[in-house]
C-alpha positions as CSV (number, residue, x, y, z in Angstrom):
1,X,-161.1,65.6,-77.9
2,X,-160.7,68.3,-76.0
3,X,-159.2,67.5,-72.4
4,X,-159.1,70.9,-71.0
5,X,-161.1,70.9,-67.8
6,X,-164.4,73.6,-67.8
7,X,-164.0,76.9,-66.3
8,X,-166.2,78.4,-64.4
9,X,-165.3,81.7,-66.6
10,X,-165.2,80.3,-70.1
11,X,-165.7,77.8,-72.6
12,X,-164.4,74.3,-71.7
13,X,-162.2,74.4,-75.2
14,X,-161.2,78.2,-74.8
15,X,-158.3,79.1,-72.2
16,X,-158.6,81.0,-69.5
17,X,-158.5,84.9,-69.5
18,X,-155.7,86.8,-68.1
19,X,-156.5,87.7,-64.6
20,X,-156.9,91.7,-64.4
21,X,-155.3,92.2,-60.7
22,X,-151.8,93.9,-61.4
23,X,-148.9,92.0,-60.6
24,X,-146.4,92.7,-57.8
25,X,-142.4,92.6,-58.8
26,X,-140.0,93.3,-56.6
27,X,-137.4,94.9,-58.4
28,X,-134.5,94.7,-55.1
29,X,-135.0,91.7,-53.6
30,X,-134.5,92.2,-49.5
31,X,-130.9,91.4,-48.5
32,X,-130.0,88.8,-46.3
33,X,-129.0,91.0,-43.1
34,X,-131.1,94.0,-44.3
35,X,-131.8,94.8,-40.4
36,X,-128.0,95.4,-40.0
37,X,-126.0,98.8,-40.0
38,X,-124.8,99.4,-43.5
39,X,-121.6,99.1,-42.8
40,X,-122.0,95.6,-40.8
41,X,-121.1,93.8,-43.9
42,X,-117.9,95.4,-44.5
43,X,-114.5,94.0,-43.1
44,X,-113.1,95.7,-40.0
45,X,-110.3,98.0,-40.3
46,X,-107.3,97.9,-38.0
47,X,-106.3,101.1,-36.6
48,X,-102.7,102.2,-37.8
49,X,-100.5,104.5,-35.4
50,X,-98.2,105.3,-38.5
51,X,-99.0,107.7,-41.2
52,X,-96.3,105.9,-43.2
53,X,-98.1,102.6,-43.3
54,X,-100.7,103.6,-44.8
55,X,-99.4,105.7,-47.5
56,X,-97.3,102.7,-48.2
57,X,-100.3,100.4,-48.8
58,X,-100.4,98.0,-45.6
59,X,-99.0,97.5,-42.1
60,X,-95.2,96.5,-43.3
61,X,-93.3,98.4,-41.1
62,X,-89.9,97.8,-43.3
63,X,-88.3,100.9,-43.7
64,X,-90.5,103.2,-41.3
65,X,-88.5,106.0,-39.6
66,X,-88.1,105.4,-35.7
67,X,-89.7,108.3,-33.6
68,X,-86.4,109.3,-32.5
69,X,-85.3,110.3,-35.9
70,X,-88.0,112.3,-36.8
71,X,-87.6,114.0,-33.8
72,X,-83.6,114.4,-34.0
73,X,-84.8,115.7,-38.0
74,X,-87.4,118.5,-36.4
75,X,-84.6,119.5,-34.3
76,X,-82.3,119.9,-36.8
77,X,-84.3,122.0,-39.0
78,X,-85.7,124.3,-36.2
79,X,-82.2,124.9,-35.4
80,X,-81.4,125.8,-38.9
81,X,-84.7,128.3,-39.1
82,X,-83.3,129.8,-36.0
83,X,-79.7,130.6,-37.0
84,X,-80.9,131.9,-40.5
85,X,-83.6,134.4,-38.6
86,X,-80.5,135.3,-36.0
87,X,-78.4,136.1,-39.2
88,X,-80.8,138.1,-41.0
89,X,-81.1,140.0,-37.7
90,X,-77.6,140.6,-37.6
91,X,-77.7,142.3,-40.8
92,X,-80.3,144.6,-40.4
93,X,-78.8,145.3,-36.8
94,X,-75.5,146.3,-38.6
95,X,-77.8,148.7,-41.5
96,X,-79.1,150.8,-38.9
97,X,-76.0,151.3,-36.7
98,X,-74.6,151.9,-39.8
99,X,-77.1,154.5,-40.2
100,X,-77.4,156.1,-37.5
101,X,-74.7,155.1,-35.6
102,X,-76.2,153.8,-32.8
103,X,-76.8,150.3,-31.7
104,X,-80.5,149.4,-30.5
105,X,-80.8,150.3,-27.0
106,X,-79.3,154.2,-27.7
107,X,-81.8,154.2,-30.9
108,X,-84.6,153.2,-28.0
109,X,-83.6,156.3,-25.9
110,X,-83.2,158.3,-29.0
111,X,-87.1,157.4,-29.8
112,X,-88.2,158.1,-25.8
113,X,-86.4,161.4,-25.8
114,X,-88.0,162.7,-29.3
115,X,-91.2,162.0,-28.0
116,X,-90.2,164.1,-25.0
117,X,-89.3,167.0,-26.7
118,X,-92.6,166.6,-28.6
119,X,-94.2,167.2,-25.2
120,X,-92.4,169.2,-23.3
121,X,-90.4,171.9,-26.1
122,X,-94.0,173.8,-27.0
123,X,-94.8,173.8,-22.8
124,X,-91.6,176.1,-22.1
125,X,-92.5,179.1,-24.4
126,X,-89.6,180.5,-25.7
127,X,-88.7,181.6,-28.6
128,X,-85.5,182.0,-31.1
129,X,-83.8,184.9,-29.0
130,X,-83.7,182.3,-25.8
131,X,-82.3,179.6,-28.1
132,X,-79.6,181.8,-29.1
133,X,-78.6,182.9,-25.6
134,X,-78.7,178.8,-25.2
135,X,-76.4,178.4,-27.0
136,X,-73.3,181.2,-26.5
137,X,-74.1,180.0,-22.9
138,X,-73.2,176.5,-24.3
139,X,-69.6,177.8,-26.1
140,X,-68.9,179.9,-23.1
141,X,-69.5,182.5,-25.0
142,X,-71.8,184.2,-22.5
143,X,-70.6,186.9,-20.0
144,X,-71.7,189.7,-17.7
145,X,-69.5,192.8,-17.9
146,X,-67.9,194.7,-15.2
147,X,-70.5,197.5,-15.8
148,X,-72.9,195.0,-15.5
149,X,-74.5,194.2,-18.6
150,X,-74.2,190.9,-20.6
151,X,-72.4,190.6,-23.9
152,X,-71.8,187.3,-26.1
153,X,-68.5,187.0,-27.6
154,X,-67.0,186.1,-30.9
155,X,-65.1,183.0,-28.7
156,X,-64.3,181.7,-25.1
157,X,-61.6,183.2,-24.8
158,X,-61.9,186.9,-26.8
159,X,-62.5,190.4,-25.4
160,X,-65.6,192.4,-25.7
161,X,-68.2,191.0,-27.7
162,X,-72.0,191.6,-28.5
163,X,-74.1,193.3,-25.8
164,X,-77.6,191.3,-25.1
165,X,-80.9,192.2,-23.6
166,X,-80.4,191.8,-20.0
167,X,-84.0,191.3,-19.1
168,X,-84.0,188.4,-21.1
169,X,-80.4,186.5,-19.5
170,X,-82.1,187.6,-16.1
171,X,-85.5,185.5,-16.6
172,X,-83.6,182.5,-18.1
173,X,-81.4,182.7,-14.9
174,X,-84.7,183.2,-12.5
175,X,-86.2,180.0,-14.8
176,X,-82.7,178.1,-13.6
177,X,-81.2,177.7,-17.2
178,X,-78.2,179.4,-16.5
179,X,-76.0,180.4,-13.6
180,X,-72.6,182.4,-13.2
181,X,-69.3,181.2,-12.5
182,X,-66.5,183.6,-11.3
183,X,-63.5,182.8,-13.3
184,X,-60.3,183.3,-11.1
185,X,-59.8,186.7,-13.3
186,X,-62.6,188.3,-12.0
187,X,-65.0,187.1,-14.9
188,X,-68.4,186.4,-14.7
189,X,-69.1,183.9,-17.1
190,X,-72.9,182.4,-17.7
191,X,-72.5,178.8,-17.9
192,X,-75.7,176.2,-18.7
193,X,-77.0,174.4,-16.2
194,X,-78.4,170.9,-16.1
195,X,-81.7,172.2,-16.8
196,X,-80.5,174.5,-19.8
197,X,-78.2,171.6,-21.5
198,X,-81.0,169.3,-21.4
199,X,-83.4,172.0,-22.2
200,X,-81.3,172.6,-25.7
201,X,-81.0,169.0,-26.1
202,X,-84.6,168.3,-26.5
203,X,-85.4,171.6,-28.8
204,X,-82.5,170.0,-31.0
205,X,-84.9,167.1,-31.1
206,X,-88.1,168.9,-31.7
207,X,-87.1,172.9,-33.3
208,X,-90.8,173.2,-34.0
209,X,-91.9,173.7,-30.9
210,X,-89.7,177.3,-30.7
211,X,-91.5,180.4,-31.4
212,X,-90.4,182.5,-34.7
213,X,-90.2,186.0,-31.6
214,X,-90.9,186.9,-28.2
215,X,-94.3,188.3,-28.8
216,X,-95.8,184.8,-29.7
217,X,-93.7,183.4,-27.2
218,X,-95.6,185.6,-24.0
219,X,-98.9,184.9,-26.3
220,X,-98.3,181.1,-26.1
221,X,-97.1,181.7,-21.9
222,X,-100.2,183.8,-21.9
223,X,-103.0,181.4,-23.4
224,X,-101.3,178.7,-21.0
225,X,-102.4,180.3,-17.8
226,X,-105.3,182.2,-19.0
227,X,-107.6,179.4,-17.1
228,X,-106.4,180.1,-13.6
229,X,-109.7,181.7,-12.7
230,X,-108.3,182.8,-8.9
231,X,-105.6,184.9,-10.4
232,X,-106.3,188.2,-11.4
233,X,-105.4,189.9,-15.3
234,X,-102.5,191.8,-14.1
235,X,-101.2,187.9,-12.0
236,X,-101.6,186.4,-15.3
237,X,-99.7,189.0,-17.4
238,X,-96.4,188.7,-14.8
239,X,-97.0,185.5,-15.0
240,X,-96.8,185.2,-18.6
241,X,-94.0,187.4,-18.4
242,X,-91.4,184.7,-16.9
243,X,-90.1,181.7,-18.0
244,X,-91.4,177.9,-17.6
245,X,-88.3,175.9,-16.1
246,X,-87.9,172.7,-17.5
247,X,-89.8,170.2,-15.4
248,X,-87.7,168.1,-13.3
249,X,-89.2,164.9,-14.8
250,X,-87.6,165.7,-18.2
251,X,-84.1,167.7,-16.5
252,X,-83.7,164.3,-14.3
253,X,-82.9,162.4,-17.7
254,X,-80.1,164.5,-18.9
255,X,-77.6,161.3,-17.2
256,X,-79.3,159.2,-19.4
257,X,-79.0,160.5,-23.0
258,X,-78.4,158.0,-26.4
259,X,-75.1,157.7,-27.8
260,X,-73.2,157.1,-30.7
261,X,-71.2,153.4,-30.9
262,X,-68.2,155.9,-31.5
263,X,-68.6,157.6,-28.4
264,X,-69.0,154.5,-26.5
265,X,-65.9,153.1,-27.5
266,X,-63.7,156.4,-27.2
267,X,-65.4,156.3,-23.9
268,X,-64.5,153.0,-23.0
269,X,-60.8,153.6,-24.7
270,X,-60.4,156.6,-22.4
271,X,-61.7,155.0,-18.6
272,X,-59.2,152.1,-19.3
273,X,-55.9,154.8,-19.8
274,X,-57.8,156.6,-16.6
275,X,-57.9,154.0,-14.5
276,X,-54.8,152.1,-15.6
277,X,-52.4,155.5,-15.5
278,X,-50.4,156.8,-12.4
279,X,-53.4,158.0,-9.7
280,X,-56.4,156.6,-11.3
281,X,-59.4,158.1,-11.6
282,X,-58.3,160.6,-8.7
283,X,-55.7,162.3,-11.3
284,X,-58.2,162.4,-14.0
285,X,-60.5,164.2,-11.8
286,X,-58.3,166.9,-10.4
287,X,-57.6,167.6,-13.5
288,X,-61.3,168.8,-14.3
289,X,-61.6,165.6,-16.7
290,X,-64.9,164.3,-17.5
291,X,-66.2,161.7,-15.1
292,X,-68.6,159.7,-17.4
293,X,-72.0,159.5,-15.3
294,X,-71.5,162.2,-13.0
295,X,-74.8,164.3,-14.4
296,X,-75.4,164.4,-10.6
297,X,-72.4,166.7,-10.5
298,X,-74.2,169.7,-10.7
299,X,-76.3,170.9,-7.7
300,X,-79.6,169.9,-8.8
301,X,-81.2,173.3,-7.5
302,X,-80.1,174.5,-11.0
């Protein structure tokens, strides 16, 4: 007998139909504290002062280097950094005096002066024929004859010699490269002054600033004060016709030129016998010695 009690959908002997209304499954169940932050859950970390701690796995601090040594080891190894850089500076101090024999601060003025010359050589205008004359003036080679002209001879100290244009010794001694000196034989001999020795210095340092001959020499003097709009052609061409000087911004450094580390210490050798011998310096003087610095020597009208 059938014991299954009627539905109001079916037969009384005939289950139930499945109910059509879908079913809701929750496939991730609600967590316990799911209105915390997601990390609430988590345990709390302590916060570790010592890198070494935690590469070692936890907060045993057996065998962990004191702060003292690790400064005392940075110390150490910044001083070695520093005396292997100090070294290789050494070396490549002693390759360039090697060189160029000159130590650092000459090589600086060495530098200065070139850059000079690189400015100042192409302003003065003159050409190979005033270099030459430059130079015999340099060897004392230079003299005016008792008729007046100027001749350059083979040496100092020989007898006649090559006869020169004297137009050209007269404007170099108007533009204050060279003066004459009286020797006590009646011999007029043109010497260089400060202006000319410096002069020759820098167009050692920059020859390309020389002109091949006179003619492109006057051009260059001519093109330089072609803009002076108040001066009239014939101003310009006499104008053209003299000399620059030096400029006394560039003949003021002739005290202060670069030298070798040879000549330093042959000059340093030589002012200790100086001073140390009978007299001093005094003796060394009066006997027309050099007297290291004394570029002021010279009267600095030349």
């Amino acid at each position: 007998m059938c014991t299954t009690e009627p539905d109001v959908t079916g037969s009384p002997c005939m289950p139930s139909a499945p109910s059509r209304q879908p079913r809701k499954i929750a496939l991730f169940p609600p967590l316990a504290n799911a209105g915390a932050p997601p990390h609430a859950g988590l345990p709390r970390a302590e916060p570790v002062s010592d890198p070494g701690i935690v590469a070692r796995g936890g907060n045993d601090d057996r065998g962990a280097i004191p702060e003292e040594g690790r400064q005392s080891d940075r110390d150490q190894s910044h001083d070695e950094v520093a005396t292997w850089l100090r070294a290789l500076d050494a070396e490549a101090e002693a390759e360039l005096v090697a060189e160029t024999g000159m130590d650092q601060a000459n090589r600086l003025k060495l530098e200065r002066d070139r850059s000079l010359a690189q400015r100042e050589v192409p302003a003065l205008g003159i050409a190979c024929s005033h270099v030459a004359l430059l130079e015999a003036a340099q060897a004392w080679r230079l003299v005016r004859t008792g008729d007046g002209t100027y001749a350059v001879r083979r040496s100092r100290d020989a007898e006649g010699g090559r006869k020169v244009s004297g137009e050209r010794v007269v404007l170099m001694l108007q533009a204050r490269y060279f003066t004459e000196v009286t020797e006590s034989g009646g011999l007029v001999r043109v010497r260089l002054t400060i202006r000319g020795a410096q002069a020759l210095y820098l167009i050692g340092l920059h020859p390309a600033g020389v002109h091949g001959d006179e003619g492109a020499a006057y051009r260059a003097r001519l093109g330089r004060v072609a803009g002076r709009s108040r001066m009239s052609r014939d101003a310009r061409k006499a104008a053209a016709r003299r000399l620059a000087p030096l400029p006394s911004r560039a003949a003021d450094r002739y005290g202060d030129r670069p030298v070798t580390v040879t000549d330093q210490a042959w000059r340093t050798a030589r002012a200790g016998d100086v001073v140390s011998g009978p007299g001093g310096a005094d003796v060394w003087e009066s006997e027309g010695g050099v007297v290291f610095g004394a570029a002021a020597m010279e009267p600095r009208a030349w």
